[in-house]
Residue frames as a rotation matrix with the C-alpha (Angstrom) as fourth column:
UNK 1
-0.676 0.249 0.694 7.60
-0.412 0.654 -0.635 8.46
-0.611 -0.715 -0.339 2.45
UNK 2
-0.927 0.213 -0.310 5.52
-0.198 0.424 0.884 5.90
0.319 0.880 -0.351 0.17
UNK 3
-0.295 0.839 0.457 1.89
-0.954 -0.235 -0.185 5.95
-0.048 -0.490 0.870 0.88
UNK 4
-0.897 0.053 0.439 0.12
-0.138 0.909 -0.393 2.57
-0.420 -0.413 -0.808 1.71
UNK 5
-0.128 0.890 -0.437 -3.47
-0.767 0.191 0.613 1.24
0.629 0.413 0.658 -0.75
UNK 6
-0.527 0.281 0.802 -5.56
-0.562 0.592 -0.577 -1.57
-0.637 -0.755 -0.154 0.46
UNK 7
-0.627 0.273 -0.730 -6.70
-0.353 0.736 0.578 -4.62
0.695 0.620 -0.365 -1.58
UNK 8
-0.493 0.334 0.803 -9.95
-0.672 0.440 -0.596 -6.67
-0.553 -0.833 0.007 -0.23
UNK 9
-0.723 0.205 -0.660 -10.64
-0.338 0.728 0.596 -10.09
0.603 0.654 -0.458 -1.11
UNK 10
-0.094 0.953 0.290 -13.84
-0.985 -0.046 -0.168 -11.44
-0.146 -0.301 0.942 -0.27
UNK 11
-0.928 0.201 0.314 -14.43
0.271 0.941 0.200 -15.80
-0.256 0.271 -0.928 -0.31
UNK 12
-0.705 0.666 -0.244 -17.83
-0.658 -0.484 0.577 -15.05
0.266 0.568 0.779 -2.05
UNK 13
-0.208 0.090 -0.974 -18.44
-0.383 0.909 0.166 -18.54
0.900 0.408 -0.155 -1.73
UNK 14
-0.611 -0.069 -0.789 -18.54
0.668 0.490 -0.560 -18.27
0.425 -0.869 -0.253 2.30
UNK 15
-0.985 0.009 -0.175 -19.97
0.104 -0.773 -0.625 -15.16
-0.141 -0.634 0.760 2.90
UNK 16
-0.558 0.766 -0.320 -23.28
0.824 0.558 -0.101 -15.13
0.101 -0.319 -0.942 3.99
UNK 17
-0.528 0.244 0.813 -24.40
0.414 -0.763 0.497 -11.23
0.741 0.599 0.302 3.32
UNK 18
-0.241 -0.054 -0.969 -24.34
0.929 -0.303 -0.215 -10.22
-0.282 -0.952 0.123 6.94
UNK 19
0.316 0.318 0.894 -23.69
0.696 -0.718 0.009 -6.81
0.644 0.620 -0.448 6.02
UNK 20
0.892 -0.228 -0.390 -21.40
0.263 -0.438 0.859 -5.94
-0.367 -0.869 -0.331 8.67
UNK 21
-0.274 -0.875 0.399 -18.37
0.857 -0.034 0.514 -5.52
-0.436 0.483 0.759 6.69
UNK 22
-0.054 0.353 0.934 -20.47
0.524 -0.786 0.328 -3.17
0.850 0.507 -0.142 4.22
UNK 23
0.979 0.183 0.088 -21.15
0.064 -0.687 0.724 -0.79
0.193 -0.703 -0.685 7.92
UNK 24
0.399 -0.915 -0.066 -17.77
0.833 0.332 0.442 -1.52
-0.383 -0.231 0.894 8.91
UNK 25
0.280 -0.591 0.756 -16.16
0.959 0.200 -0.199 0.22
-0.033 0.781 0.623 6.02
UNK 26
-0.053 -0.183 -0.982 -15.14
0.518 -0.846 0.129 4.00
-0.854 -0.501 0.140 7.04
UNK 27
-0.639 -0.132 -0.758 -15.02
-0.505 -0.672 0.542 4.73
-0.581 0.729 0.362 3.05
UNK 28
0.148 0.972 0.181 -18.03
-0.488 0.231 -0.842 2.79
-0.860 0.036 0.508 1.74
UNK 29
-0.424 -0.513 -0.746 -15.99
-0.894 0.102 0.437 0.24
-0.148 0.852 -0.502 -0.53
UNK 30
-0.998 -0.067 -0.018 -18.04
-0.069 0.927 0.370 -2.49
-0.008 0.370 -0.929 -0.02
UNK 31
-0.310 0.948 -0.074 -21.37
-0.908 -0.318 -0.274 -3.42
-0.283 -0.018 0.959 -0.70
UNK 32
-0.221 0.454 0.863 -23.56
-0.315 0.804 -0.504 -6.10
-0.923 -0.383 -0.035 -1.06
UNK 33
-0.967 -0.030 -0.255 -23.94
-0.256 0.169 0.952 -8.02
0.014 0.985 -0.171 -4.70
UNK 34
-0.446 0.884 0.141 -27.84
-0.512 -0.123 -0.850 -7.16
-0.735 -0.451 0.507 -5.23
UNK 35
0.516 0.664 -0.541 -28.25
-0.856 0.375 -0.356 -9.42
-0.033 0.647 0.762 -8.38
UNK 36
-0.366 -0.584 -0.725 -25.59
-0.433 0.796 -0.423 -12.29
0.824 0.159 -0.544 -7.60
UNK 37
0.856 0.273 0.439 -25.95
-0.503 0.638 0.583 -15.15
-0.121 -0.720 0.684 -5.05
UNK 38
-0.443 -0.894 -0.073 -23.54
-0.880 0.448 -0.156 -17.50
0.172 -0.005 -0.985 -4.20
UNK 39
-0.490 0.155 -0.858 -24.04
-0.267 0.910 0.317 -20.99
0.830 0.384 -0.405 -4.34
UNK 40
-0.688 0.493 -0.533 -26.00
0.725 0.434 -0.534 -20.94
-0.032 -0.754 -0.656 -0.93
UNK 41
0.154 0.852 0.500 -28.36
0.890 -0.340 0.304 -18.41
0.429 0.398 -0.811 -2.00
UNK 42
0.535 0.046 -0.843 -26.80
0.553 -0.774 0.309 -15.70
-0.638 -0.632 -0.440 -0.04
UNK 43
0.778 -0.019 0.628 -25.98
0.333 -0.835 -0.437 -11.93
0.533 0.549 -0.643 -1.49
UNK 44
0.187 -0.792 -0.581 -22.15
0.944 -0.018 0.329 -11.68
-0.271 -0.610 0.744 -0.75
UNK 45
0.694 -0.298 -0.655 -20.02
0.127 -0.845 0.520 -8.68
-0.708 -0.444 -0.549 0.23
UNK 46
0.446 -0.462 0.766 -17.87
0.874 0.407 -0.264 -7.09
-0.190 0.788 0.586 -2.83
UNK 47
-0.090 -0.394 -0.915 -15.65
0.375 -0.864 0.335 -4.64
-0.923 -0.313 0.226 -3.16
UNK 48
0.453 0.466 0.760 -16.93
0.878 -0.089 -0.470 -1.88
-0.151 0.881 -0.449 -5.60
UNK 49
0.989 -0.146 -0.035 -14.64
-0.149 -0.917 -0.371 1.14
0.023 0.372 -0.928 -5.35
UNK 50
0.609 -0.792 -0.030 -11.58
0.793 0.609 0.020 0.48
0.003 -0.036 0.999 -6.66
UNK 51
-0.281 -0.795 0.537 -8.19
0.644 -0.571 -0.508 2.15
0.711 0.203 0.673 -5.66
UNK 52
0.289 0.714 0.637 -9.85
-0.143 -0.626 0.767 3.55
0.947 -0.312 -0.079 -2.03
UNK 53
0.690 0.088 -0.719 -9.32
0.527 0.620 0.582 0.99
0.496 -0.780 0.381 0.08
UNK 54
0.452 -0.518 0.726 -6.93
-0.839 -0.524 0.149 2.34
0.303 -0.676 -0.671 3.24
UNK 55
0.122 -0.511 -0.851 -6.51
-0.074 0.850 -0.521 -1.22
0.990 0.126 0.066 4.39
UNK 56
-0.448 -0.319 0.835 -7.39
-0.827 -0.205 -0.523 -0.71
0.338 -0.925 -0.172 7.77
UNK 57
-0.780 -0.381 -0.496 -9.19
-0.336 0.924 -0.182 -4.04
0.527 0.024 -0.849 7.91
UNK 58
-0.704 0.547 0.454 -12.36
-0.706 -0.469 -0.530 -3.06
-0.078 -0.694 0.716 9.80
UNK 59
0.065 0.745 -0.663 -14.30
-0.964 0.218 0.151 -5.23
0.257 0.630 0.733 7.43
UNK 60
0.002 -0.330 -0.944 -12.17
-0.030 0.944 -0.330 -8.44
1.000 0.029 -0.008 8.35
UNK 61
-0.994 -0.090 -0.068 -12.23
0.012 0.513 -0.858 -8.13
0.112 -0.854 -0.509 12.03
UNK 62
-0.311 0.911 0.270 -16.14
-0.808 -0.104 -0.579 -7.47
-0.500 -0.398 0.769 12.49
UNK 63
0.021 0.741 -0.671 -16.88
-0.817 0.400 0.416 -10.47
0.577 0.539 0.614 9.32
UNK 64
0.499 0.116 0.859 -18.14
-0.662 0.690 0.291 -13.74
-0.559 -0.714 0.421 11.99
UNK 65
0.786 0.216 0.579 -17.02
-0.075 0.964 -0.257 -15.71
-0.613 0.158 0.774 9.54
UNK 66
0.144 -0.953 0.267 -13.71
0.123 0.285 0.951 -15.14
-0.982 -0.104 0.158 8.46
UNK 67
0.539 0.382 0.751 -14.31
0.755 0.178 -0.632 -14.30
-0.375 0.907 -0.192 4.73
UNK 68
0.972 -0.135 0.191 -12.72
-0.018 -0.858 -0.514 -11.06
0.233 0.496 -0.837 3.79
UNK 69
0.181 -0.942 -0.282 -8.69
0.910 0.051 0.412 -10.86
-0.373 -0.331 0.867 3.83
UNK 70
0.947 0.321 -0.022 -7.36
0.319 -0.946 -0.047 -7.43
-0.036 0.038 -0.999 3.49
UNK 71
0.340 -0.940 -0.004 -3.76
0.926 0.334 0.179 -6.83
-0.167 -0.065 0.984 1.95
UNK 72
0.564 -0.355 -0.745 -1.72
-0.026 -0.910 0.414 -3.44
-0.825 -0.215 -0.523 2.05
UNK 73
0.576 -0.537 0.616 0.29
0.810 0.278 -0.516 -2.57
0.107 0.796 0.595 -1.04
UNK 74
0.161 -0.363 -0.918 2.73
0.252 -0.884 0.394 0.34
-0.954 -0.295 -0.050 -1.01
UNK 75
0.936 0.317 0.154 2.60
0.308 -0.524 -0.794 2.93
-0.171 0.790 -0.588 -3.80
UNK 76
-0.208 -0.973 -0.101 5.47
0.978 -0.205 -0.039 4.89
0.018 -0.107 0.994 -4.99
């Protein structure tokens, strides 16, 4: 049986550094970019452990604003 990874992409550029995604996360892959801004002055949400993700998507249904997309990849 072929095990399933998770990939999160983040619009940087929309997200607004809630910080609900970053609670969300059951394996603490995201976090909050503490020296970047995005062009509205806000500290966005970035995935920093790579090759964790599960891909269960927690992050994308809780972000208000639609920012985070969350693809599944199967492994061999």
């Amino acid at each position: 049986m072929a095990k399933m990874k998770g990939a999160t992409v983040v619009d940087t550029e929309r997200c607004k550094g809630c910080n609900l995604c970053v609670v969300a996360c059951p394996l603490n892959v995201l976090e909050l970019a503490h020296k970047e801004v995005n062009k509205k002055g806000y500290h966005f949400a970035r995935q920093v452990v790579e090759d964790t993700c599960i891909g269960c998507a927690a992050c994308a249904i809780v972000c208000p604003d639609g920012c985070i997309s969350v693809y599944k990849v199967k492994i061999d």
